[in-house]
VOBA-474854 format. One record per residue (C-alpha): residue number from 1; residue in one letter; chain; x negated, y, z negated. Coordinates in Angstrom, 2 decimals. Layout:
% VOBA-474854
n=NUM&res=A&chain=A&xx=X&yy=Y&zz=Z
...
END
This chain:
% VOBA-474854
n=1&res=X&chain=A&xx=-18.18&yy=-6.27&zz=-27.20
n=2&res=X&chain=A&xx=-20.92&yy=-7.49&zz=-25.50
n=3&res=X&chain=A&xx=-21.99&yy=-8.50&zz=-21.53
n=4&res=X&chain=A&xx=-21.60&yy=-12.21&zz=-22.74
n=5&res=X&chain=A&xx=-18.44&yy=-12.09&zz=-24.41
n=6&res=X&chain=A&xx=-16.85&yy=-9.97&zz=-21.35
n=7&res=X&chain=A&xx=-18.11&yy=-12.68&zz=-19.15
n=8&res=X&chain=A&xx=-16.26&yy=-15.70&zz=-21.43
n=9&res=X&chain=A&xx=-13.55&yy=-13.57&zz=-21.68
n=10&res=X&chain=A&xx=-12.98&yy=-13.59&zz=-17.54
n=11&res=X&chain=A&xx=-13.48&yy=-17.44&zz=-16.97
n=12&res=X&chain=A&xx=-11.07&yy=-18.00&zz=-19.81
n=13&res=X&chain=A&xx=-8.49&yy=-15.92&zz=-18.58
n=14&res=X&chain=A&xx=-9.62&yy=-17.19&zz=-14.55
n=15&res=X&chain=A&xx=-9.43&yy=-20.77&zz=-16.02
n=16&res=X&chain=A&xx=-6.17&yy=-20.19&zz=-18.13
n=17&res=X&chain=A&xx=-4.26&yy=-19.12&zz=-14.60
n=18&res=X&chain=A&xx=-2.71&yy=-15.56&zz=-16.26
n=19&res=X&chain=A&xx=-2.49&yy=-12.93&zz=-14.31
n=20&res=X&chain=A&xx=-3.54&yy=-9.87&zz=-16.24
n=21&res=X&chain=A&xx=-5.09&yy=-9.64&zz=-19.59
n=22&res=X&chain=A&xx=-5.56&yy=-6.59&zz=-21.51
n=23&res=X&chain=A&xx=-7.81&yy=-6.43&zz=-25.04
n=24&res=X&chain=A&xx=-7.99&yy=-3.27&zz=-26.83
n=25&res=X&chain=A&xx=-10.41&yy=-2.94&zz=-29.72
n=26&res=X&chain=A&xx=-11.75&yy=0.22&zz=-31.69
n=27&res=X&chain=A&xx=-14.56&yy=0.39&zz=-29.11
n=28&res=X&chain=A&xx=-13.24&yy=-0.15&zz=-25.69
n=29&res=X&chain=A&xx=-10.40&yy=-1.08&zz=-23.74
n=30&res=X&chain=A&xx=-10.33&yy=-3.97&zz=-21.10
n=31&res=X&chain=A&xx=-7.95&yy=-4.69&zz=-18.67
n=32&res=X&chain=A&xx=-8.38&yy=-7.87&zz=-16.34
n=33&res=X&chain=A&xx=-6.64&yy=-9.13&zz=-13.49
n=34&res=X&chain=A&xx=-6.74&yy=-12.42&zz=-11.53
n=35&res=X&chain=A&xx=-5.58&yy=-13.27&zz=-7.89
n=36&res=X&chain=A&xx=-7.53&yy=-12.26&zz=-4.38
n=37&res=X&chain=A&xx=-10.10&yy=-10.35&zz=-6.68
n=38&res=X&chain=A&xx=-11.56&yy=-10.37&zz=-10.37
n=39&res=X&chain=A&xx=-11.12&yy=-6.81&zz=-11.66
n=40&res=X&chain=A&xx=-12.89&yy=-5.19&zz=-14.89
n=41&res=X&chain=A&xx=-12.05&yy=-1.80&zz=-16.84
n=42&res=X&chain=A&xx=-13.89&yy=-0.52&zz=-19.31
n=43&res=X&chain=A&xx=-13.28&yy=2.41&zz=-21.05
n=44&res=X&chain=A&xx=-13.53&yy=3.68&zz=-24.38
n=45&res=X&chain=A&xx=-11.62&yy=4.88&zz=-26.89
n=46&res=X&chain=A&xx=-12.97&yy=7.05&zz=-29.09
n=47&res=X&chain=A&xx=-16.07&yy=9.54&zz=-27.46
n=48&res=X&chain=A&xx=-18.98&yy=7.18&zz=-28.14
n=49&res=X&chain=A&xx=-21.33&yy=6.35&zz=-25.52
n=50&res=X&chain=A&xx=-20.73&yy=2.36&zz=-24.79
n=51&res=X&chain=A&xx=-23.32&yy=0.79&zz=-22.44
n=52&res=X&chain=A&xx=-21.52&yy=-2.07&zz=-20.29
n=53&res=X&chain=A&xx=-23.58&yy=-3.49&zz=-17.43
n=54&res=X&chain=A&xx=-22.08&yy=-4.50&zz=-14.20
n=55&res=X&chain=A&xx=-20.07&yy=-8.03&zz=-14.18
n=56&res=X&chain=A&xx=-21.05&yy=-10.75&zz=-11.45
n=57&res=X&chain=A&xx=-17.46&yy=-11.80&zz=-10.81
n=58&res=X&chain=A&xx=-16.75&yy=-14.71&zz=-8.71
n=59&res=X&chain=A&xx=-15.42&yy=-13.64&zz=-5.63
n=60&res=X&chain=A&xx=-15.67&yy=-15.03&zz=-2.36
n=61&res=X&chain=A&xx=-15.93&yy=-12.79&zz=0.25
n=62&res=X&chain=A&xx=-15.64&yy=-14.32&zz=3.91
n=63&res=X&chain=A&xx=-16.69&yy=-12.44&zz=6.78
n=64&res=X&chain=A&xx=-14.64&yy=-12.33&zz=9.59
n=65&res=X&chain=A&xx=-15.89&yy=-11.19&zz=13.21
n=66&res=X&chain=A&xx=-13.86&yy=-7.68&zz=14.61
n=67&res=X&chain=A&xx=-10.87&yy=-9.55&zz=16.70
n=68&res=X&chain=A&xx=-9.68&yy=-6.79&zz=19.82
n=69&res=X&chain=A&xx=-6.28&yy=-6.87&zz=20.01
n=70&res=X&chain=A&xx=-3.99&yy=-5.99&zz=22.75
n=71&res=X&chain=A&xx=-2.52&yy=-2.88&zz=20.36
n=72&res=X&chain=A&xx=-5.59&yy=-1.44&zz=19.55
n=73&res=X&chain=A&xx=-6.95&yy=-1.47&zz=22.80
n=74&res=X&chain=A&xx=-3.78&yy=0.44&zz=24.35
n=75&res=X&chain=A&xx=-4.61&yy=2.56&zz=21.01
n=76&res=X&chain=A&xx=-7.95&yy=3.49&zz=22.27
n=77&res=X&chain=A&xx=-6.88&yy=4.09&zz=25.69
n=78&res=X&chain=A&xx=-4.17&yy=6.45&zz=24.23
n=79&res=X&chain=A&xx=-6.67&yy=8.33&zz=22.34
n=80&res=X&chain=A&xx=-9.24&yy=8.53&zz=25.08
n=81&res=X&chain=A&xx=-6.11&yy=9.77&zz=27.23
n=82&res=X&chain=A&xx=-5.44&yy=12.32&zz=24.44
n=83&res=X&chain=A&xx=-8.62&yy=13.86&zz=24.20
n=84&res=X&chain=A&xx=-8.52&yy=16.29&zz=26.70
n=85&res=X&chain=A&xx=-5.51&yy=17.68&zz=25.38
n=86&res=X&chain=A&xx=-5.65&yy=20.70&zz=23.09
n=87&res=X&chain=A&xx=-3.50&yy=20.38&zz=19.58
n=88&res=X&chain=A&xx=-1.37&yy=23.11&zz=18.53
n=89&res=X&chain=A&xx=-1.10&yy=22.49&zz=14.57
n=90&res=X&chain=A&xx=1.04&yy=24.27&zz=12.06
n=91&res=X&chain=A&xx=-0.45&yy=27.11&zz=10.63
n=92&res=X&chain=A&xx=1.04&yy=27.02&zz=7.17
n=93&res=X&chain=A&xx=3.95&yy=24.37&zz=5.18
n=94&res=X&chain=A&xx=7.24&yy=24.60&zz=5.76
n=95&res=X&chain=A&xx=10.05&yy=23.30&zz=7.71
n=96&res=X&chain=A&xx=9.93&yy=23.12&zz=11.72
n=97&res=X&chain=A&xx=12.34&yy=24.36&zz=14.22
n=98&res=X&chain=A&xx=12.18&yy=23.90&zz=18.04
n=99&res=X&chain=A&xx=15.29&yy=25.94&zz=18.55
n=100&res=X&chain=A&xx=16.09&yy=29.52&zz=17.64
n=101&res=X&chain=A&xx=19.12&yy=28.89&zz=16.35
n=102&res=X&chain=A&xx=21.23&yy=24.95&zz=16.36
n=103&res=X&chain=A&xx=23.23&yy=26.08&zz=19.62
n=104&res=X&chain=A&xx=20.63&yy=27.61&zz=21.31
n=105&res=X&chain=A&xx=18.30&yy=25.57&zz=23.80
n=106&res=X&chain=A&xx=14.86&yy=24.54&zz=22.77
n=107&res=X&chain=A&xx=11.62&yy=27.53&zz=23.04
n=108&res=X&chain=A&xx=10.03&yy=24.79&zz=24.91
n=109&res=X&chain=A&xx=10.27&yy=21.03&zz=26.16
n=110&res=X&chain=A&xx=7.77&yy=18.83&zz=27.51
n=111&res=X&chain=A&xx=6.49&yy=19.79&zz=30.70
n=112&res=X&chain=A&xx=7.10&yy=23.29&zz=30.56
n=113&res=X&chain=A&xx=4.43&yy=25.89&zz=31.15
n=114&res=X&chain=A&xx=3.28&yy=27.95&zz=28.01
n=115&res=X&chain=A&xx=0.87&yy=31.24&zz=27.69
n=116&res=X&chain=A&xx=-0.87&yy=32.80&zz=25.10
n=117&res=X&chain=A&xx=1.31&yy=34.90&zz=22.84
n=118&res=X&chain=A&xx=4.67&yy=32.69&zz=23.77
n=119&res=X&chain=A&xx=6.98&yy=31.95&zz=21.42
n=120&res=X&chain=A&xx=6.94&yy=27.81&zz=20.73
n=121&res=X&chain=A&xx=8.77&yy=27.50&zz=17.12
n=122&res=X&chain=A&xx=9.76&yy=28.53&zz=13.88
n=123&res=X&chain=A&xx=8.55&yy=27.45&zz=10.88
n=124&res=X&chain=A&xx=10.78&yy=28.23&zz=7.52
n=125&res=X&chain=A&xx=8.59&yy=28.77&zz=4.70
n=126&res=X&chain=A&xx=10.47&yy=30.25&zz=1.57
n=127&res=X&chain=A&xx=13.66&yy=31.09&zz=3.50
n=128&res=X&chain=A&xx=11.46&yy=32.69&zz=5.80
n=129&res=X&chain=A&xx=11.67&yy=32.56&zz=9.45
n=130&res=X&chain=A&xx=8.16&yy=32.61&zz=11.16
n=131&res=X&chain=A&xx=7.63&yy=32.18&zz=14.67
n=132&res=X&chain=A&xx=4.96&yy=30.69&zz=15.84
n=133&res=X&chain=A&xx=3.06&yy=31.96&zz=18.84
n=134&res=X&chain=A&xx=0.96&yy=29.84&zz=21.01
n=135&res=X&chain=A&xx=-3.18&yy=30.73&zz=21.29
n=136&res=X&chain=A&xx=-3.90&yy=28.28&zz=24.36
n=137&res=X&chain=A&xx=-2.00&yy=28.66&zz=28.08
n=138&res=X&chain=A&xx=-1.54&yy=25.34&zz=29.65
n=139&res=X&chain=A&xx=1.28&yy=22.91&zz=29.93
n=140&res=X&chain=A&xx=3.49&yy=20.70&zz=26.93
n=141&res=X&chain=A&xx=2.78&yy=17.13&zz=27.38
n=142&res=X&chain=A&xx=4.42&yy=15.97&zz=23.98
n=143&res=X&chain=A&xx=5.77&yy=17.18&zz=21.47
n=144&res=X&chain=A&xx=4.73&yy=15.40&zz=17.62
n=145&res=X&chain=A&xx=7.55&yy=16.58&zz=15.60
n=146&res=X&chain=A&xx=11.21&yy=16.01&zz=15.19
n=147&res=X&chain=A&xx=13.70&yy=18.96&zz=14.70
n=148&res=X&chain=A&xx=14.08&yy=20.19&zz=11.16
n=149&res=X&chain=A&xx=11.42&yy=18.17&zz=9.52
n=150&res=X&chain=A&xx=8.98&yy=19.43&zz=7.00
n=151&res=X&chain=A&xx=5.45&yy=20.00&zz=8.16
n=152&res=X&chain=A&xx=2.03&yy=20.20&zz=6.41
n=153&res=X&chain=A&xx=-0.38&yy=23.17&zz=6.70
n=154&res=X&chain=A&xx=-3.06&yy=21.76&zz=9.80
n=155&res=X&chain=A&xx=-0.34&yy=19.13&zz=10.98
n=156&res=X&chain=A&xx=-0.41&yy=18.62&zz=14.31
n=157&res=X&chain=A&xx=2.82&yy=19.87&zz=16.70
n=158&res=X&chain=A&xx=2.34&yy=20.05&zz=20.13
n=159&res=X&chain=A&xx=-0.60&yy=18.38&zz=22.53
n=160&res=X&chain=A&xx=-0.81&yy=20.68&zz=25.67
n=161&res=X&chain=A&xx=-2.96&yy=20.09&zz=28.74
n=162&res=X&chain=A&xx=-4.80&yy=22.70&zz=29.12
n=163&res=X&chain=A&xx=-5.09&yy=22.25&zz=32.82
END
């Protein structure tokens, strides 16, 4: 299949008003689908080298000037306000705990005052209990995770003002 025939093929299919077409021959396989955008994939089937040049499809693309908006303004102040926090992030996956055990109070709340070497959480990781030590002194101004939720290796925890 050719450049031309590839090209007939998507203003019959944009003219016919289907949404997706798929043709599969010996050679390649194309897939095509219609609405905001024209889309073309070519691949091929068997491990021959098929040459298929790019496809001008008829899109319109409007170009819209950057709008500020009232939320991502108070975003931006937020993050401006955040940056001179320090980010204590999880040091491996597993499940977070902000108490020691369910009946026992919290290792630390917002507001309270933390040193190096103190105690902030357990993470389970392979019904192992690891508690996880704090490397900055300062105080918690928020913390980013609920109780008993999974967490990602590098996932952010606690923000604490150094200060």
């Amino acid at each position: 299949m050719n450049l031309k025939q590839i090209q007939d093929l998507i203003k019959f299919v944009s003219k016919a008003g289907v949404s997706e077409v798929s043709l599969e021959t010996k050679e390649v396989k194309i897939t095509i689908k219609t609405g905001s955008k024209v889309e073309v994939a070519a691949a091929p089937i068997l491990p021959q080298v098929v040459a298929v040049a790019p496809v001008a499809a008829p899109v319109q693309q409007i170009a819209a000037a950057p709008v500020a908006t009232a939320e991502k303004v108070a975003a931006d102040a937020k993050a401006s306000d955040e940056s001179k926090y320090i980010t204590i992030k999880s040091p491996m996956i597993g499940t977070f705990y902000r108490t020691p055990s369910p009946d026992k109070p919290p290792f630390v709340n917002v507001g309270d005052e933390i040193k190096v070497g103190k105690v902030i959480c357990i993470i389970e990781a392979m019904k192992l209990f690891n508690e996880i030590e704090s490397e900055v002194s300062g105080t918690i101004v928020k913390v980013l995770v609920d109780n008993s939720t999974p967490v990602e290796y590098d996932q952010p925890l606690f923000l604490v003002n150094p200060a």
